[in-house]
C-alpha positions as CSV (number, residue, x, y, z in Angstrom):
1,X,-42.1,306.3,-10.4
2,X,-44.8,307.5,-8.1
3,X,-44.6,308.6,-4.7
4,X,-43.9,306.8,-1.7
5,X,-45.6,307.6,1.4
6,X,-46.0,305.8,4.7
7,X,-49.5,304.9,5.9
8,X,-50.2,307.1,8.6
9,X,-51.8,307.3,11.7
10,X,-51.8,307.2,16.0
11,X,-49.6,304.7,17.8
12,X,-52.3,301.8,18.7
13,X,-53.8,301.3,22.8
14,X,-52.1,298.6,24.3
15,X,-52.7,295.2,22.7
16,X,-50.3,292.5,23.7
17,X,-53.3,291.5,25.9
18,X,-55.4,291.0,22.8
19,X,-52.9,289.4,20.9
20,X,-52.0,287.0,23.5
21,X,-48.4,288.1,24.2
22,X,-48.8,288.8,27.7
23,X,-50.1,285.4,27.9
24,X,-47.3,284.1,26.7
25,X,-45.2,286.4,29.1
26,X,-46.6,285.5,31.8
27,X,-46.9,281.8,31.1
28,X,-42.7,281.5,30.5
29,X,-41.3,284.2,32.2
30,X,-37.9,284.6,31.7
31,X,-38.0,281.9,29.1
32,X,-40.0,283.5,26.8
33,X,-37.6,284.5,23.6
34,X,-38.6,287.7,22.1
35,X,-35.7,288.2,19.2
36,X,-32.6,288.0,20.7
37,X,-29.8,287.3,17.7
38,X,-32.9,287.8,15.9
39,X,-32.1,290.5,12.7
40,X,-35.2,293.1,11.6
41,X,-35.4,294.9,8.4
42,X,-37.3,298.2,9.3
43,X,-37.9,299.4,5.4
44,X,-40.1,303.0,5.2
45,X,-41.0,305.6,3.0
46,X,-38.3,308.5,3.4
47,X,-39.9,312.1,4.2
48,X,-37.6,314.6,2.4
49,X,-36.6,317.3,5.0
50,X,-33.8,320.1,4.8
51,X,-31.1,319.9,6.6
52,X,-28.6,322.4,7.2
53,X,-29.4,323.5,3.4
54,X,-29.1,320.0,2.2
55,X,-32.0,318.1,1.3
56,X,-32.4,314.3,2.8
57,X,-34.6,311.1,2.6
58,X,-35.5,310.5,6.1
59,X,-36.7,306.9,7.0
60,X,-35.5,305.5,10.5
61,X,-37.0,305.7,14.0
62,X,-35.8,308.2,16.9
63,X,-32.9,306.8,17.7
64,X,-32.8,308.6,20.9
65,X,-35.7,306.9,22.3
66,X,-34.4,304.2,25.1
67,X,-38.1,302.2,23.8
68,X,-36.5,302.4,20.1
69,X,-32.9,301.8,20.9
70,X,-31.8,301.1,24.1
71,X,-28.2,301.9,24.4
72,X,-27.9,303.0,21.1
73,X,-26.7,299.7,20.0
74,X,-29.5,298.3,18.0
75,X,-30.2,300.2,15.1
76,X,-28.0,300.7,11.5
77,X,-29.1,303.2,9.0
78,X,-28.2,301.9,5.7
79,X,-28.8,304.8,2.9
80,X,-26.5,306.6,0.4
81,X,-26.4,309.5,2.4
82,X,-27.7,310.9,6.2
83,X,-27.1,314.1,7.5
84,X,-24.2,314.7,9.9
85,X,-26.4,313.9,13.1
86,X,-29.0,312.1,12.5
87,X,-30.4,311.6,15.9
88,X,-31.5,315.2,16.0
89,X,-34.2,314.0,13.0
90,X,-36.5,311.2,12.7
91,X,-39.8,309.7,10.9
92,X,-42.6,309.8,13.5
93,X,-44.1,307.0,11.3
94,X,-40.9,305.0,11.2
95,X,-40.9,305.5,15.2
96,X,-44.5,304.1,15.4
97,X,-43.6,300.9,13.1
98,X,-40.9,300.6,15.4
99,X,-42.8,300.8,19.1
100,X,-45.3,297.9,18.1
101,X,-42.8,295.6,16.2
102,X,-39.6,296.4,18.9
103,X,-40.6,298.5,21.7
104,X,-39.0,298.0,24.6
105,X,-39.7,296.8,27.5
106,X,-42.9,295.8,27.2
107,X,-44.5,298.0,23.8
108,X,-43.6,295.5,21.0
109,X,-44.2,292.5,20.4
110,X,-40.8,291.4,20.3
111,X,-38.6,293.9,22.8
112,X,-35.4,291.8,22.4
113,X,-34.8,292.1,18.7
114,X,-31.5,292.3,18.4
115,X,-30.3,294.2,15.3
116,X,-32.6,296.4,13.2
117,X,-31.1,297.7,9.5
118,X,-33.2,301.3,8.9
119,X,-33.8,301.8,5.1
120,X,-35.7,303.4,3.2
121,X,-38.2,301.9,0.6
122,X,-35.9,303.1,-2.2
123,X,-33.3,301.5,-0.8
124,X,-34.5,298.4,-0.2
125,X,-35.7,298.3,-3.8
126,X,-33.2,299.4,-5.7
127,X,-30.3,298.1,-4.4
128,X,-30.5,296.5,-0.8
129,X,-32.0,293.7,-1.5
130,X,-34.3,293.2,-4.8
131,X,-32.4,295.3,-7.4
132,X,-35.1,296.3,-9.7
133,X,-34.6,296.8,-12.6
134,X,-31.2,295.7,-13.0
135,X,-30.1,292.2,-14.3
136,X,-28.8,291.2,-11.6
137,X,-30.6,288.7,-9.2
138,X,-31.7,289.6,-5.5
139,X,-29.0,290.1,-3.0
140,X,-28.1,291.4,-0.2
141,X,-25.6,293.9,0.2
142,X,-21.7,292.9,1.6
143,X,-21.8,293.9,5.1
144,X,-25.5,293.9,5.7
145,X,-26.6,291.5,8.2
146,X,-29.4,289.1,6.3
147,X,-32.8,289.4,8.0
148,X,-35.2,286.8,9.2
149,X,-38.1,289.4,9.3
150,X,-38.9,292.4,6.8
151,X,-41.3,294.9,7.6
152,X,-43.0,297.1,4.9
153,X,-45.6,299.7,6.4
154,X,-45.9,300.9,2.7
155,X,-47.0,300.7,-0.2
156,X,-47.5,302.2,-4.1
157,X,-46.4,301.2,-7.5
158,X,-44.0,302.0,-10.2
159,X,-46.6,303.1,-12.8
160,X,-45.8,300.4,-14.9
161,X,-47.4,296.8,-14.2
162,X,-44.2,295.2,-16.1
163,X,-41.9,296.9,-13.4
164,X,-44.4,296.2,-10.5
165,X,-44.7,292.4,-11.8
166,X,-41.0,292.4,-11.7
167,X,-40.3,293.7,-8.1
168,X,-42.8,290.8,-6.8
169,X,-40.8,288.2,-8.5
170,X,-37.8,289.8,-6.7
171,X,-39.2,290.0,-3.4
172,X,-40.8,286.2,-3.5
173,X,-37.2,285.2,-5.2
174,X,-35.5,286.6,-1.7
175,X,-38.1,284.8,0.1
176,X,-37.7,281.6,-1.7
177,X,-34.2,281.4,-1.8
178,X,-33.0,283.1,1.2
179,X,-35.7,282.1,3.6
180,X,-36.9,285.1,4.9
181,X,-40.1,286.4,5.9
182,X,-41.6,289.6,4.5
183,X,-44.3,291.6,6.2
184,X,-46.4,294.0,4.5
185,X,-49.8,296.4,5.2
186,X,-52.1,296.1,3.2
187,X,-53.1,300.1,2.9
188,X,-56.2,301.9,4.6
189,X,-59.0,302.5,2.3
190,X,-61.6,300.2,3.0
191,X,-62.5,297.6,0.4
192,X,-59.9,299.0,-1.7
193,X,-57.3,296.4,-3.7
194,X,-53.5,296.5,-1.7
195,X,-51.5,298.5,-4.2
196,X,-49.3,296.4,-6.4
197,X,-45.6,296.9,-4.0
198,X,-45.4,294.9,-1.8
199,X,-49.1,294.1,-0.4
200,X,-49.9,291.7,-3.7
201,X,-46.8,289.2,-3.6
202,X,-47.4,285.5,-3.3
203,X,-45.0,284.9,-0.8
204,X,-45.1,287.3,1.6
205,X,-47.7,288.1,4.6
206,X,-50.0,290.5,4.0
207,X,-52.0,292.2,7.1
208,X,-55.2,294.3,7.3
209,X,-56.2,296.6,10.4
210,X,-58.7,295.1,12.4
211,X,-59.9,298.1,14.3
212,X,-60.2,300.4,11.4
213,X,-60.8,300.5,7.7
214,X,-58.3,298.4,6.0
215,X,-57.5,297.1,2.3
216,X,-57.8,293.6,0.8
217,X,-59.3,291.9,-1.8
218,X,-57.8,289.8,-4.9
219,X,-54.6,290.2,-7.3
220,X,-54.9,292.7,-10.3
221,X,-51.2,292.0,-11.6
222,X,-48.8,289.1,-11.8
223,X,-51.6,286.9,-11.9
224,X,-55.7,287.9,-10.7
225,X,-57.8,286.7,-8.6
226,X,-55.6,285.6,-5.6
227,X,-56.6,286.3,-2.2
228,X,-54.0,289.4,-0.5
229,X,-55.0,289.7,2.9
230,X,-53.6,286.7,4.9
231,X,-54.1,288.1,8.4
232,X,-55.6,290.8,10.4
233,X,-54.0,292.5,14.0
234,X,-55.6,294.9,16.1
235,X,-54.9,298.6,14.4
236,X,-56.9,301.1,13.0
237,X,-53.9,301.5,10.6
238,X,-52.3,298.4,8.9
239,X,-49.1,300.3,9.1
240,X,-49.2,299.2,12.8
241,X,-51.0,295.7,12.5
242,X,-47.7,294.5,10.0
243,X,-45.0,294.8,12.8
244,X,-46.9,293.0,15.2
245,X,-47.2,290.4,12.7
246,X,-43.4,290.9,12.0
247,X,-43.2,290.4,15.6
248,X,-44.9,287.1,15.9
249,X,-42.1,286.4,13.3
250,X,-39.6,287.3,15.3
251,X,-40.8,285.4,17.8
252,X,-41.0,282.1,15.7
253,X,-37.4,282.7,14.5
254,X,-36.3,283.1,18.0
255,X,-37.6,280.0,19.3
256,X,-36.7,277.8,16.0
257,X,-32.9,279.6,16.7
258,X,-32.9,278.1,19.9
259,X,-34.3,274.5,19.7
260,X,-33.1,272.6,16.9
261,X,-36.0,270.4,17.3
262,X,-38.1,273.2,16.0
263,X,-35.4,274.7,13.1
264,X,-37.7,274.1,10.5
265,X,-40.3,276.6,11.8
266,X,-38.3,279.5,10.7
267,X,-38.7,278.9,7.5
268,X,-40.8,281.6,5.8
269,X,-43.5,279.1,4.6
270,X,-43.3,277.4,8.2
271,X,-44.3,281.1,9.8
272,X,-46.9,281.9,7.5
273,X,-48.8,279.0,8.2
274,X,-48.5,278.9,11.9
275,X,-49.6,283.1,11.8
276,X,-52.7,282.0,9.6
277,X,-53.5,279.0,11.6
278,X,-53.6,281.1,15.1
279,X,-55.4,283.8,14.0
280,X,-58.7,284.4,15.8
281,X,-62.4,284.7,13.2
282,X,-63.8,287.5,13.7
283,X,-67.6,288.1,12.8
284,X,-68.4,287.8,9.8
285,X,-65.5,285.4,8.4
286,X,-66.3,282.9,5.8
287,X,-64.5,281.4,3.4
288,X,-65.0,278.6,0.4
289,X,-63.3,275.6,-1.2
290,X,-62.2,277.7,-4.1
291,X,-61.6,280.9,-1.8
292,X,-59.6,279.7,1.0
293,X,-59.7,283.3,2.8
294,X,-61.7,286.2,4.0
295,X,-60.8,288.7,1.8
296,X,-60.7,290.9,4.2
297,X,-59.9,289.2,7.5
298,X,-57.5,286.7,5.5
299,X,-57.5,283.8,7.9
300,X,-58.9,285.9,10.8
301,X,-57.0,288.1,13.8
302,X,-53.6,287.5,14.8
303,X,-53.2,285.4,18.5
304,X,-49.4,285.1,19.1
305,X,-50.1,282.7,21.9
306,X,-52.1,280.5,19.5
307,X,-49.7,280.7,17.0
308,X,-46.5,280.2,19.6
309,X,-48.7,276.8,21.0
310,X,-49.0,275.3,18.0
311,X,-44.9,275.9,17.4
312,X,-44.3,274.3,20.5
313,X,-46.0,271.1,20.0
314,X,-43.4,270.5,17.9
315,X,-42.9,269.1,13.8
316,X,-45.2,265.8,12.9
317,X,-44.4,263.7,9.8
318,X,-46.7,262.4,7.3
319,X,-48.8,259.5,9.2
320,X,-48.3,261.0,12.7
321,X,-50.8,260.9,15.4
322,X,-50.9,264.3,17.6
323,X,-52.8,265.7,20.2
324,X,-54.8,268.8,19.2
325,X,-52.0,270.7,17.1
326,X,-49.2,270.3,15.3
327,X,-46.9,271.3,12.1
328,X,-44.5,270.2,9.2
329,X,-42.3,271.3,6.7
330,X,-42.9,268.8,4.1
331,X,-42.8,267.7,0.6
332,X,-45.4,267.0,-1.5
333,X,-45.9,263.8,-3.0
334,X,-47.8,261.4,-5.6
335,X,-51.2,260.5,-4.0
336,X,-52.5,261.9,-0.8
337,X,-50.5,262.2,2.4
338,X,-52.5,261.9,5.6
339,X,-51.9,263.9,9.4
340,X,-53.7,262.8,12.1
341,X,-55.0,264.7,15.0
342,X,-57.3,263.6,18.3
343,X,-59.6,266.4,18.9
344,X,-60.2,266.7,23.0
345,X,-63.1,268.7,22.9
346,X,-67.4,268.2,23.0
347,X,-67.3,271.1,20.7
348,X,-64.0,271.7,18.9
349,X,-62.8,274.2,16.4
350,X,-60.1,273.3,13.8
351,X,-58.3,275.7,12.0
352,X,-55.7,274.2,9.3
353,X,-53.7,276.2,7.1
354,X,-51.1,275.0,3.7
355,X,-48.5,277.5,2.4
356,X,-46.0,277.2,0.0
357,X,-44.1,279.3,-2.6
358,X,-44.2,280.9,-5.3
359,X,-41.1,280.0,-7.5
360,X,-39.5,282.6,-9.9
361,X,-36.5,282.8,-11.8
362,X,-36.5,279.4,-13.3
363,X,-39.2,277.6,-15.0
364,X,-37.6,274.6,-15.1
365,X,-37.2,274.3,-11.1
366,X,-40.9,275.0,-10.4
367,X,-40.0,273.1,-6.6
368,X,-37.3,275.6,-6.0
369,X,-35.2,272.6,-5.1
370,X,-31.8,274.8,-6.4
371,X,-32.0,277.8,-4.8
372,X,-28.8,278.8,-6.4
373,X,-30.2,278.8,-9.5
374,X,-29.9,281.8,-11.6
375,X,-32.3,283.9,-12.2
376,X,-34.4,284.2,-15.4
377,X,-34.1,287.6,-16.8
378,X,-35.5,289.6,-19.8
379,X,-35.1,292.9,-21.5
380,X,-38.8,294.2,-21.2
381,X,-39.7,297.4,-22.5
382,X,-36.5,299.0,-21.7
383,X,-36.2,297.3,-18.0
384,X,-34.8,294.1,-17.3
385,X,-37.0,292.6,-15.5
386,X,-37.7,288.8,-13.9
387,X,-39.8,286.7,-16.4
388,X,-40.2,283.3,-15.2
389,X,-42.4,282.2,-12.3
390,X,-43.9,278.9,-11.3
391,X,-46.4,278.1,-8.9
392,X,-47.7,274.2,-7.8
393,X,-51.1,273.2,-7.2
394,X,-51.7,272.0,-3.9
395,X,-54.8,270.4,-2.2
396,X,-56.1,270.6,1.6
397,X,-58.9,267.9,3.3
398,X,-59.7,267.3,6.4
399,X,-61.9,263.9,6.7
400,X,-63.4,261.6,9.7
401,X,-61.5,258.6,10.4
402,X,-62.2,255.1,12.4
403,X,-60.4,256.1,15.3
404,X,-57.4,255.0,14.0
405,X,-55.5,255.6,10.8
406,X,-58.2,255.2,8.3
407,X,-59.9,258.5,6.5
408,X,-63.6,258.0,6.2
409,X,-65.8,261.2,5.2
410,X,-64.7,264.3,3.6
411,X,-65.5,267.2,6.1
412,X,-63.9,269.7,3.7
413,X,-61.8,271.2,1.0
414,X,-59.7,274.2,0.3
415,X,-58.8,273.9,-3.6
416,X,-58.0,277.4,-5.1
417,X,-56.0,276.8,-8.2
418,X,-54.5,280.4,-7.7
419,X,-53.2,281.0,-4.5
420,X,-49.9,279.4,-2.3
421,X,-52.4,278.9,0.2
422,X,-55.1,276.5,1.3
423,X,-56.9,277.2,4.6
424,X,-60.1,275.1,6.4
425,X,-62.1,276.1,9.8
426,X,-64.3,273.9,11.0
427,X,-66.3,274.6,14.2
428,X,-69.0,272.1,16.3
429,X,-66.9,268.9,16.0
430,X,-67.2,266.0,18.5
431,X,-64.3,264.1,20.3
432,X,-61.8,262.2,18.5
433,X,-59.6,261.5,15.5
434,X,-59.8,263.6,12.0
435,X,-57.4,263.0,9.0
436,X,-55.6,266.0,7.8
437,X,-54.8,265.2,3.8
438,X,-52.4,267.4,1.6
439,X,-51.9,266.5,-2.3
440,X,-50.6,267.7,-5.4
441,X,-47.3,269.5,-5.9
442,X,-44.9,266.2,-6.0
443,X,-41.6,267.4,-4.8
444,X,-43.0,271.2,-3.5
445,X,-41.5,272.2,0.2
446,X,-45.2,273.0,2.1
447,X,-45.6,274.1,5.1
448,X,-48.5,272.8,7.0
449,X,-49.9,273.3,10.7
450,X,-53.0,272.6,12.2
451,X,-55.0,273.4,16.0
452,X,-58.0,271.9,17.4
453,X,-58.8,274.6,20.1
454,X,-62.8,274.6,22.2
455,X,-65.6,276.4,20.8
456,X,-65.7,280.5,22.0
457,X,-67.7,283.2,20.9
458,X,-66.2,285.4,18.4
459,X,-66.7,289.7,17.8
460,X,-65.5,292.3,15.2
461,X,-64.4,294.9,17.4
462,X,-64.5,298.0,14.9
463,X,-62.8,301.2,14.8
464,X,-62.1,304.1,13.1
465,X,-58.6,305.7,11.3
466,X,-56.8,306.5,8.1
467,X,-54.9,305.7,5.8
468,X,-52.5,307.2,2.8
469,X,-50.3,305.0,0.3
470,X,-47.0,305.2,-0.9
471,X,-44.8,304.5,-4.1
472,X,-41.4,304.2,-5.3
473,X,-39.9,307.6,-5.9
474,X,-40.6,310.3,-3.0
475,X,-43.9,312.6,-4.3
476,X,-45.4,313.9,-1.9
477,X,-44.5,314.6,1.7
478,X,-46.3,313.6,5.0
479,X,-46.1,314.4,8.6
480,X,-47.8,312.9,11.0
481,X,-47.3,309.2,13.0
């Protein structure tokens, strides 16, 4: 395999301000939930360092740091070996990752995470979790507490596009089955295609640097042309911009843990959309029916406050009225199913946003209504590797209506016959009801949220850093945050 490495750079200026965190803080106080009983996966490139003669892959945090892990309590290492101390060593990138997703008290985004599992990118890939190239399907290990959030701040490939193909089917089979969200950067190099693991899977978030060059673009394996950037966060290094994504995740989970009114938002389609649907357009962001996304921004800049709002005016059904925002984990159906929502403003802004999965492992549940089901597996080229994969079709409108329950005119359409997602912004619309239609994919778990906020000026604020990629088996080594 080739090398891993971690995308490198300088921990990030304060943000939370930016991202609308300190908003939220200050709006609920004490109430706010920021990830307690929440579980993180921190998963990094290991740096091979000597030891007391020995030689060892080192991946996690400093677990001195009171920021990192206050009281020593929060963080497992999970790895088939550590050296005798490991607090006296640590990955200055892995400690980076870990002040913007967990910080504490006020650095991350989500300062009450409760338990994070340190592993390295190996790990996770060969045995934590997805199990490449072995024919057994995705699990995770006895004794490992299962995540609601990963976070991957790398990237790289396997050299081989069957074994890459295979390790996306794995990740978006944990996802689908197991209902957990997976965050990855999309790499550094500006206009540059995400390498293959993880930053092209269908069912994970992807997130590009907003304040520096940053990677996006479409698919080049396990199917082309799909869109890979889903959102942006304020870095100069996506290696930073994921965990504040997986931190917006976190705070989702949290929230969904604790009112059972909103359960359903934790779901990893759920999170997606409400992330995407937040997000802020920067300038420059367009998008078409066919292309649902910037490919660079991806549905714009992350706004945890947005995002959080939306959450907390609660799950709709299919035919609901709400008042500027809403969401649903649905089903699709035969024929069209119509959302309604009053817009308050002279000059409104709506952004809507449809996600589903990606189903593999068994062509003949393409819903992924049995997620029991066995996996489909093959002996490819000397690997066994997934084989099957399925993926629904679904549609996205948002119309006029006669004030009541009626759809009238079309406003527009997200269509793309290749992506799990469907996305519409729509700025300059006057006072009252729109329709909100979602169709295709009869029997396919969506989820679907939608925000009608006032008409602002939007900016690109630009940046500069650097990035470097990683890959499977430890090449080359680098120092550095």
């Amino acid at each position: 395999m080739t090398g891993l490495v971690a995308m490198v750079g300088t921990v990030e200026a304060q943000v939370l301000t930016q991202i609308g965190v300190t908003d939220l803080r200050n709006r609920y106080g004490a109430s706010f939930p920021e990830g307690t009983g929440i579980v993180g996966w921190l998963t990094e490139a290991g740096l091979n360092q000597t030891i007391n003669s020995t030689v060892y892959e080192v991946f996690w945090p400093n677990l001195t740091s009171a920021a990192v892990n206050p009281g020593g309590t929060r963080i497992g290492l999970l790895a088939p070996s550590l050296p005798p101390v490991p607090s006296v060593t640590s990955s200055e990138h892995a400690t980076g990752v870990a002040l913007q997703w967990f910080g504490s008290p006020t650095s991350g985004v989500s300062p009450d995470l409760s338990t994070v599992v340190s592993m390295s990118a190996n790990t996770f890939l060969g045995g934590a979790a997805i199990q490449a190239g072995t024919g057994t399907a995705p699990v995770v290990l006895s004794g490992v507490p299962m995540p609601s959030v990963v976070n991957a701040s790398w990237a790289g490939s396997s050299g081989v596009v069957a074994v890459d193909t295979d390790v996306l089917r794995r990740i978006d089979y944990l996802v689908d089955r197991d209902g957990v969200t997976v965050v990855a950067g999309a790499g550094n190099t500006a206009f540059a295609v995400p390498a293959s693991l993880p930053g092209q899977g269908y069912n994970s978030i992807t997130v590009g640097a907003s304040l520096g060059p940053s990677s996006g673009g479409f698919s080049t394996i396990d199917g082309t042309g799909r869109l890979l950037v889903d959102v942006m966060a304020p870095s100069t290094i996506t290696s930073h911009a994921a965990p504040m994504v997986a931190g917006a995740a976190v705070l989702i989970a949290d929230r969904a843990q604790e009112t059972p009114a909103l359960g359903n938002a934790d779901d990893p389609r759920m999170v997606r959309s409400l992330i995407m649907t937040g997000a802020e357009k920067l300038a420059g962001w367009s998008n078409t029916s066919t292309q649902p996304l910037h490919p660079y921004q991806g549905a714009g800049e992350l706004r945890v406050n947005r995002t959080y709002d939306v959450l907390m005016a609660g799950e709709k059904t299919v035919g609901s009225v709400s008042d500027s925002r809403g969401w649903d984990l649905g089903v699709g159906a035969v024929g069209v199913q119509y959302y309604f929502v009053d817009n308050n403003y002279s000059n409104g802004r709506i952004s809507v946003t449809l996600a589903w999965n990606r189903v593999t492992g068994d062509p003949t549940d393409p819903t992924g209504a049995d997620r029991t089901d066995a996996a489909n597996f093959t002996l490819l080229s000397g690997s066994t590797v997934l084989a099957a994969s399925a993926l629904a079709n679904l549609n996205l409108e948002v119309l006029t209506t006669d004030g009541v329950s009626t759809p009238l005119t079309s406003l527009a359409v997200s269509q793309s016959t290749v992506d799990n997602v469907e996305h519409i912004y729509l700025t300059g619309l006057a006072p009252g009801r729109y329709a909100i239609g979602v169709s295709g994919g009869s029997g396919t778990t969506y989820g679907l949220s939608f925000n009608f906020v006032p008409e602002v000026p939007v900016g690109w604020p630009m940046g500069v850093g650097a990035v470097v990629m990683m890959g499977w088996v430890v090449r080359r080594r680098v120092r550095g945050r």
